[in-house]
Every structure is written in structure tokens, then in C-alpha cells.
N, C-alpha and C positions, 0 to 999 in steps of 0.2 A: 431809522432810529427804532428796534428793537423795542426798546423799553417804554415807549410811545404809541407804539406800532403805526408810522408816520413814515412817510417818506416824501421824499423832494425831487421832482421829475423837472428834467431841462426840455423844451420844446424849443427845433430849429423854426421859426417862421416870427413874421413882423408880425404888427397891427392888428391882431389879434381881437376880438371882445373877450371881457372878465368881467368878474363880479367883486364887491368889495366883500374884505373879512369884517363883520360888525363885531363891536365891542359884546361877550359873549358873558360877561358879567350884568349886563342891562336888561340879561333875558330874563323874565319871569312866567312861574308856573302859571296855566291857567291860558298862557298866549299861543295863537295859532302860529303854525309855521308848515313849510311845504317841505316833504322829501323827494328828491332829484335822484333817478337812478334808472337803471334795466333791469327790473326785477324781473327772474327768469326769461332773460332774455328776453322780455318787451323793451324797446328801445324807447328814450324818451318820457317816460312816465314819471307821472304827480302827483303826490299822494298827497292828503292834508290830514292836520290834525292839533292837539295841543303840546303844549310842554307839560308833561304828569310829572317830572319832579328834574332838581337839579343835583351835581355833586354824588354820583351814584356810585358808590363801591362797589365790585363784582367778586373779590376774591381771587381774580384771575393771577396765576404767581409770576404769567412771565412776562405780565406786563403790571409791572410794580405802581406805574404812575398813571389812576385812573380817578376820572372826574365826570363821569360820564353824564351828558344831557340825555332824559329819557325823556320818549315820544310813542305817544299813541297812532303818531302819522306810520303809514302800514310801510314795511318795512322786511322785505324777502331778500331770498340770494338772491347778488343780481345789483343790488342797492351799494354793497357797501364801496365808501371812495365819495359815495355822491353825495351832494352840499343837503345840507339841510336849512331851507332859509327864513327869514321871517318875512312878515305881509312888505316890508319895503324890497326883498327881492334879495336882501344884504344874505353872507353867507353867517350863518352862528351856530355851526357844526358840520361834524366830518361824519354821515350815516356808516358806522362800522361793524355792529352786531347784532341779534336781535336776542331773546327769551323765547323759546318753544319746543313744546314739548312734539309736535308732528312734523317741524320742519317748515313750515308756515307762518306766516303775521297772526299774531293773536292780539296784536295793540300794546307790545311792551318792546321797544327799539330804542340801539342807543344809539348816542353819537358825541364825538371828541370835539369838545368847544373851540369854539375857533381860539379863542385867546393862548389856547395848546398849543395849538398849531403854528401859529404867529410866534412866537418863541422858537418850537423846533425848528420851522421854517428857515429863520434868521440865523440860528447857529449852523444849521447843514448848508447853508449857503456863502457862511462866512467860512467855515471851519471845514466842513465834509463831515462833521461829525456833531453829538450834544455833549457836553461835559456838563458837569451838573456838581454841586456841591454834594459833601457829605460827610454825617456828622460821626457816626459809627455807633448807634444804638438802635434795640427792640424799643419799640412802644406802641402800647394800647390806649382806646378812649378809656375816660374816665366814666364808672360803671355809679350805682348807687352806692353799691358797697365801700367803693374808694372813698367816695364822699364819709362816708361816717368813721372808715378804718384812718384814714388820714386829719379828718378835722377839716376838710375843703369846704369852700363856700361856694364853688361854683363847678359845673362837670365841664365849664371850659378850659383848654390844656392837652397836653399828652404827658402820660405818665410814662417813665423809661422805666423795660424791664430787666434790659440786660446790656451793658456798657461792653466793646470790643476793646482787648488789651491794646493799646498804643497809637490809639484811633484820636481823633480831635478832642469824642467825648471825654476821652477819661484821659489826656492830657488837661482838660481844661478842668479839670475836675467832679463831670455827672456823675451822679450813684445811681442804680436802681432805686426804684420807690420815688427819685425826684421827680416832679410836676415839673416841664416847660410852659411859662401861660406868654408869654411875650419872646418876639427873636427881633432885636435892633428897633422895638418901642413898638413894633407892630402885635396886636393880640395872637396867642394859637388857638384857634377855634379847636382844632382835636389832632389826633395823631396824622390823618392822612393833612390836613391844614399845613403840619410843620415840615411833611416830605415831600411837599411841595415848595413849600416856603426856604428850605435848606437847599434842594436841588436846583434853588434859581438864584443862588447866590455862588459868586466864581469860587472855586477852589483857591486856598491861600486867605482867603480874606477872615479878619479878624469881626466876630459879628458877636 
């Protein structure tokens, strides 16, 4: 899944050991957790460290759907693919990228929440593929300025900049300059919130 940057591996053998996905929304900052990986080809290696923030943007464009756990647990080529876990051993991340300016751990690494994955996971295995809802607009967080140009009382929401002709949005009626704060009773914390929230609901459905 490209737009995930996820993939779903079949292995032929039985009985197996594995590790459980932990719920990857229960992680908070501040909490230690180990990185699993062959950084430069050491094999088996274990790095520790914290969680320095959750829900991380990168900018990256070709992978639209990023949420990324960031960790000061050291984190080289070599790492990425391997679980990132907490002190119970549970998996609550996929170590994928890191921040650096030399090509080295400097203590800024991310990694794809399990709860990502658990998702992807389940549709490439039902489908071969993710399908994803969507609605057909630009939107930005809401800035200060929104706040006093519009009269909002809160910077929670995603404001729409630009509606696609014949798309859901502008069938259903969005304009630019509309604020989304709620999708089917549920709040939108911000823009990346609701292309989340829209890409997990099936295509067709009335929301």
C-alpha cells in the first residue's frame, strides 16, 4: 500500500512465535519503548528510548497518510520494517524513517502506529488492496488568523480551500472557506484528523 508505505508479507511455515499489535492510541509521550532492527547490518539489535511526541506530520507527498510516532530510541538504516515496542513487549509501531542531517541517529525516528497497520493489514488481506474513502477537497488547519477572519471559537476543525467539480464535496454541497468540526458525531481535531477519518470510511456511504 503505497500511500501507507505498508506492505503485507505471506510466510509459508506453521507455529510460528509473534508478537501482539497493542492498541497504539494508549501510547503516551514521555513512555519508554525498544526499537527492533539491523541497523547497519548488526543483526538483532535494541535500542531504547522514549516516545518525544505523537501524530507527526512530515510533508512527505507520496505518502499522503502520515501519523507518525516519534522516538528518541536510536534508529539507523538497517531498522526500518522493525516493531517498535513498549515495556510489555506489545508491537506500537512499524520503525520507518528517521531525521538526519549525516545519515546517522541523532534521536529523532519515526514510526507507523500499529493501529495503521492493523487497518492496512486487514484490508490487503481481505481485498489485496486499501480502498479508502474520499471526499474531494483541499484543507488546511485552522491558523489564528482563521479564528478572527471567520468569528470561530475554537482552531478545532479543518477549513476547506478548494472543493473538486463532481466530487462528494461539492455534490453534497462544501464551499471553500467551510469549517468541517464533526464527521458522523465524531469531533475533527484538524485537517490531517479528517483524511484520516474520511479514508476509513467505505466508499458509497452516506456520512
Amino acid at each position: 500500500d503505497p500511500l501507507s508505505d505498508l506492505a503485507l508479507l505471506k510466510v509459508e511455515d506453521k507455529n510460528l512465535p509473534f508478537v501482539e499489535l497493542a492498541d497504539s492510541s494508549r501510547l503516551r509521550v514521555g513512555e519508554w519503548v525498544l526499537a527492533i532492527g539491523n541497523p547497519w547490518g548488526f543483526e538483532h539489535t535494541v535500542t531504547a528510548g522514549i516516545v518525544s511526541s505523537k501524530g507527526r506530520q512530515l510533508g512527505i507527498t507520496d505518502i499522503p497518510y502520515q501519523d507518525y510516532i516519534q522516538t528518541d530510541a536510536a534508529i539507523n538504516p538497517g531498522n526500518s520494517g522493525g516493531p517498535l515496542v513498549n515495556m510489555k513487549g506489545e508491537v506500537v509501531g512499524i520503525n520507518t524513517l528517521i531525521f538526519t542531517p549525516s545519515g546517522g541517529n541523532i534521536g529523532i525516528g519515526f514510526a507507523i502506529p500499529s493501529n495503521i497497520a492493523k487497518k492496512v493489514i486487514k484490508q490487503l488481506k481481505e481485498k489485496g488492496k486499501v480502498v479508502r474513502g474520499y471526499l474531494g477537497v483541499t484543507t488546511s488547519s485552522i491558523s489564528e488568523d482563521h479564528l478572527k477572519a471567520f468569528n470561530l471559537k475554537s482552531k478545532k476543525g479543518a477549513l476547506i480551500n478548494t472543493v473538486a467539480a463532481g466530487t462528494p464535496a461539492d455534490k453534497a454541497g462544501l464551499k471553500p472557506y467551510d469549517v468541517i468540526v464533526e464527521l458522523n458525531g465524531q469531533p475533527v481535531e484538524n485537517n490531517h484528523d479528517l483524511a484520516f477519518k474520511i479514508a476509513d470510511i467505505e466508499p458509497g456511504t452516506t456520512v
